[in-house]
Backbone as a chain_set.jsonl record, in Angstrom:
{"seq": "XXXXXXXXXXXXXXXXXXXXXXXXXXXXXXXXXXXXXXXXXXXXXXXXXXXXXXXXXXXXXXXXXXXXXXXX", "coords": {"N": [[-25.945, -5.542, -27.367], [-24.722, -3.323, -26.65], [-25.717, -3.411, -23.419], [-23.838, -5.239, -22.962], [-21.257, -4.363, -23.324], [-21.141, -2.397, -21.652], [-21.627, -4.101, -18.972], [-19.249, -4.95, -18.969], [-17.592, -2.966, -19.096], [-17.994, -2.519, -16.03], [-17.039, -4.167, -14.675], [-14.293, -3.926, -15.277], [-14.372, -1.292, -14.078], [-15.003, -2.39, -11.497], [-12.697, -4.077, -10.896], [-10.692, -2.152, -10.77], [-10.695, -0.682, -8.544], [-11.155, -2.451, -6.102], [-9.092, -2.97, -4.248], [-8.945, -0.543, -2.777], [-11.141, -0.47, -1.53], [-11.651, -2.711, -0.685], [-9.281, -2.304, 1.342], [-10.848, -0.524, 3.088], [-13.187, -2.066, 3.457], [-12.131, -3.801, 5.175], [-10.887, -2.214, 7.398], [-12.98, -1.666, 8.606], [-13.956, -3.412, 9.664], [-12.503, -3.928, 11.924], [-13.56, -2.814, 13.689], [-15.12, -3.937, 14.81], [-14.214, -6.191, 15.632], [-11.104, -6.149, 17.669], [-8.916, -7.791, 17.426], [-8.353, -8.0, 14.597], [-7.036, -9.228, 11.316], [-6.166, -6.606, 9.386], [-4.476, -6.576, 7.014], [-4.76, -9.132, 5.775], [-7.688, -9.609, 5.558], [-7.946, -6.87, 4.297], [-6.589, -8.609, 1.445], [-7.807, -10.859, 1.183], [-10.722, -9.638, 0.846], [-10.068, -8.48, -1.445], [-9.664, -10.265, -3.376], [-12.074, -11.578, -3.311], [-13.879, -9.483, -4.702], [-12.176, -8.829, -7.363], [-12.962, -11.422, -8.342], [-15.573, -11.272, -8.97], [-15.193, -9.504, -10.236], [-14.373, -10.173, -12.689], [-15.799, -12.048, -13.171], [-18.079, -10.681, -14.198], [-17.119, -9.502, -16.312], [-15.965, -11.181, -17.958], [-19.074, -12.211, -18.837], [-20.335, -10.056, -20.035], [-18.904, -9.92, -21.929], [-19.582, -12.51, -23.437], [-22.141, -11.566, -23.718], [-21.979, -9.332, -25.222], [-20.955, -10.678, -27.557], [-22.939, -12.177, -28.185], [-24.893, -10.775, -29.597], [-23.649, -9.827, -31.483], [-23.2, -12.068, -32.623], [-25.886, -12.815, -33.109], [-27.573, -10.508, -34.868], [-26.957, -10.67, -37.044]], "CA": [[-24.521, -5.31, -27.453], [-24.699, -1.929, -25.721], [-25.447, -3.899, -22.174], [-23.073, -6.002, -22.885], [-19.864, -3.522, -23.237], [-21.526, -1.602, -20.208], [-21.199, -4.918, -18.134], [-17.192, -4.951, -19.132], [-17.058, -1.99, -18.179], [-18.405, -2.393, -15.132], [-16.238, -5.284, -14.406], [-13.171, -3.408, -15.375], [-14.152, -0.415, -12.917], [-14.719, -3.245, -9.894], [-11.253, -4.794, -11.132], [-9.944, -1.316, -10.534], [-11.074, -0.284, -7.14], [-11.124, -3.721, -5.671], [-8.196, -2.99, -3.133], [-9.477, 0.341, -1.809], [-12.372, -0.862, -1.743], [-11.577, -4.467, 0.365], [-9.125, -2.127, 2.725], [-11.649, 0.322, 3.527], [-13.873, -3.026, 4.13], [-11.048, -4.426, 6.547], [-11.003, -1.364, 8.479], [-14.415, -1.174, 9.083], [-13.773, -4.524, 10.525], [-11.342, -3.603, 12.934], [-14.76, -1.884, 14.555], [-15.878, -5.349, 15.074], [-13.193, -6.972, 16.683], [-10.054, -5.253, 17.597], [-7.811, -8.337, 16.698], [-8.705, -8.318, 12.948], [-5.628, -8.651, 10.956], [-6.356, -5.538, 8.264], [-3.881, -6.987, 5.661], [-5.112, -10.24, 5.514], [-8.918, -8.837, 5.699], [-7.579, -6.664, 3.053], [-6.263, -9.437, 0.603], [-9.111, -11.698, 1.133], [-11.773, -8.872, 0.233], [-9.454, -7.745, -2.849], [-9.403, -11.362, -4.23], [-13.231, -11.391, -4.075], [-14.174, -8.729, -5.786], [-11.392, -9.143, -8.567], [-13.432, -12.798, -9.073], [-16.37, -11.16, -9.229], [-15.459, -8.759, -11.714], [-13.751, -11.501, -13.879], [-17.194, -12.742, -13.8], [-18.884, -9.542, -15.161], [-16.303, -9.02, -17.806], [-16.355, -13.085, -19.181], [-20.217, -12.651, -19.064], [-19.793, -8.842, -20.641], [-17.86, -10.384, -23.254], [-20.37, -13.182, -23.964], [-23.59, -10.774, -24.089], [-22.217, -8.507, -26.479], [-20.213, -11.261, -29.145], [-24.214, -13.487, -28.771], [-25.82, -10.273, -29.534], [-23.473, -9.444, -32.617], [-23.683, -12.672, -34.019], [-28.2, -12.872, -33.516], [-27.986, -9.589, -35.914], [-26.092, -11.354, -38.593]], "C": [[-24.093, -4.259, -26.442], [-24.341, -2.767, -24.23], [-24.061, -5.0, -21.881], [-21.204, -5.472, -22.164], [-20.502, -2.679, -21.978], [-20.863, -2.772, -18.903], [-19.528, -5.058, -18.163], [-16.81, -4.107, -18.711], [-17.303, -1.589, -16.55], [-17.73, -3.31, -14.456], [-14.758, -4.305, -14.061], [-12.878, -2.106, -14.016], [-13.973, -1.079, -11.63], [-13.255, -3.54, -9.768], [-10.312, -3.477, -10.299], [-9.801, -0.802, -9.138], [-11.475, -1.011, -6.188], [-9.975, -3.385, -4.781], [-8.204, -1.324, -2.322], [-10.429, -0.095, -1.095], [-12.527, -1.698, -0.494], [-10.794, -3.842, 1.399], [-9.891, -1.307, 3.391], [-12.649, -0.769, 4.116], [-13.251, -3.355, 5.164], [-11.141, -3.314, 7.961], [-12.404, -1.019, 8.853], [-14.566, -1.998, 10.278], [-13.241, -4.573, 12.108], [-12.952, -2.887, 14.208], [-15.394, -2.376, 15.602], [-15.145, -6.114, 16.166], [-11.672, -6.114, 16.32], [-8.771, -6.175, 17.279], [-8.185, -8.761, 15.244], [-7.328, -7.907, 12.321], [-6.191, -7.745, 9.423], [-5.559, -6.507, 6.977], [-4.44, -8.205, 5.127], [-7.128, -10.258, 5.181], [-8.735, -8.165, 3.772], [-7.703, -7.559, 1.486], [-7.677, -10.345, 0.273], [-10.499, -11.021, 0.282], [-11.211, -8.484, -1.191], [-9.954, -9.185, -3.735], [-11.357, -12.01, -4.645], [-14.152, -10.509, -4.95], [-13.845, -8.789, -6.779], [-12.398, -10.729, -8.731], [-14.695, -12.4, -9.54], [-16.876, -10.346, -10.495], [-14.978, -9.596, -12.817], [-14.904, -11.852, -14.556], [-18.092, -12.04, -14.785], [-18.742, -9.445, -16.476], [-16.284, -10.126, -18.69], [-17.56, -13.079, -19.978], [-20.74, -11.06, -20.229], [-19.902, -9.252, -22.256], [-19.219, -11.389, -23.8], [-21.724, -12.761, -24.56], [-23.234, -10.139, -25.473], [-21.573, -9.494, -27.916], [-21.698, -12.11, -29.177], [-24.773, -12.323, -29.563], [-24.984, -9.475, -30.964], [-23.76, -10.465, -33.521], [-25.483, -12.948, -34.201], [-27.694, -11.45, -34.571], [-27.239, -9.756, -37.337], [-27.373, -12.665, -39.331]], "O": [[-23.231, -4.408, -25.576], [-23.187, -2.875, -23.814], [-23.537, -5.365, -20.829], [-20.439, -5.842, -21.273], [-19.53, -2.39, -21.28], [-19.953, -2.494, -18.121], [-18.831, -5.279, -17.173], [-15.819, -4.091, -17.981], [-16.879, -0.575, -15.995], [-17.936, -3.156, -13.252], [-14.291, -4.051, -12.951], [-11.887, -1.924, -13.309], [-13.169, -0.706, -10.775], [-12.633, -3.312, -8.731], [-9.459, -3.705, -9.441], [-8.683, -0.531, -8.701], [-12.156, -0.476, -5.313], [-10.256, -4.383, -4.118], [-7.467, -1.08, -1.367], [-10.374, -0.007, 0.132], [-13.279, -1.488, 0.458], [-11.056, -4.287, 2.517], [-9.6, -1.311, 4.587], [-13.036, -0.524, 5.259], [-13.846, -3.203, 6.231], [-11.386, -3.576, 9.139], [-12.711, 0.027, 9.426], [-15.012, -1.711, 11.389], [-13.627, -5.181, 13.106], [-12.918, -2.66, 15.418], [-15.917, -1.941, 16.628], [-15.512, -6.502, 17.276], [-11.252, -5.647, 15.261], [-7.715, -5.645, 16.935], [-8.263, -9.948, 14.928], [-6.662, -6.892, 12.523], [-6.587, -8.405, 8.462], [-6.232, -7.058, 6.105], [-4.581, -8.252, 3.905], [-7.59, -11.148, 4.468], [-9.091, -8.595, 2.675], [-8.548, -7.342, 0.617], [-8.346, -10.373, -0.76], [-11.147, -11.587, -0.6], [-12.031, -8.175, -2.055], [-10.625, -9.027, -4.755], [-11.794, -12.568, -5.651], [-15.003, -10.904, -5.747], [-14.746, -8.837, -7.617], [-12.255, -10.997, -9.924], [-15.121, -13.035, -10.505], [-17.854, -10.3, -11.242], [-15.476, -9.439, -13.932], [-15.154, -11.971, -15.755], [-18.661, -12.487, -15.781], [-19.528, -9.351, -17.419], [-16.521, -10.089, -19.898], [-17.652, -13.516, -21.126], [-21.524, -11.254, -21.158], [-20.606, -9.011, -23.236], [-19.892, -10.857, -24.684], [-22.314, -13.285, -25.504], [-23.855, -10.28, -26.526], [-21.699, -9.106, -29.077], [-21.802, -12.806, -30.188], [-25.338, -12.818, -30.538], [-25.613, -8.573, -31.517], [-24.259, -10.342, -34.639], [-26.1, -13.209, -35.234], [-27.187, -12.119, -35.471], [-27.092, -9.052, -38.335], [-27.095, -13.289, -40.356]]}, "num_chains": 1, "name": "protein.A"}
């Protein structure tokens, strides 16, 4: 159960810092090639992380409700 609510929360923190996160990625970019459009860089990196934490927090959610009902 424990790992479970850890993984949600670990979801929830990505969820949160998912658009610093993706423009600080974008501008790194810019390092790379000097026509990188940042916002779009931006958006793109925000929208994968936010899927990825979706994923954490669904699977989060599923660990800790299998692992209340096995102790029943």
């Amino acid at each position: 159960m424990l790992f479970g609510l850890v993984m949600v929360g670990a979801g929830l923190f990505s969820w949160a810092i998912a658009r610093p996160l993706a423009r600080r990625a974008a501008k790194i970019r810019t390092w790379v090639s000097a026509t990188a459009d940042v916002a779009w860089w931006t958006q793109r990196g925000t929208t994968q992380v936010r899927v990825l934490a979706v994923c954490w927090i669904v699977i989060g959610f599923l660990i800790a409700i299998l692992s209340l009902t096995a102790s029943l």
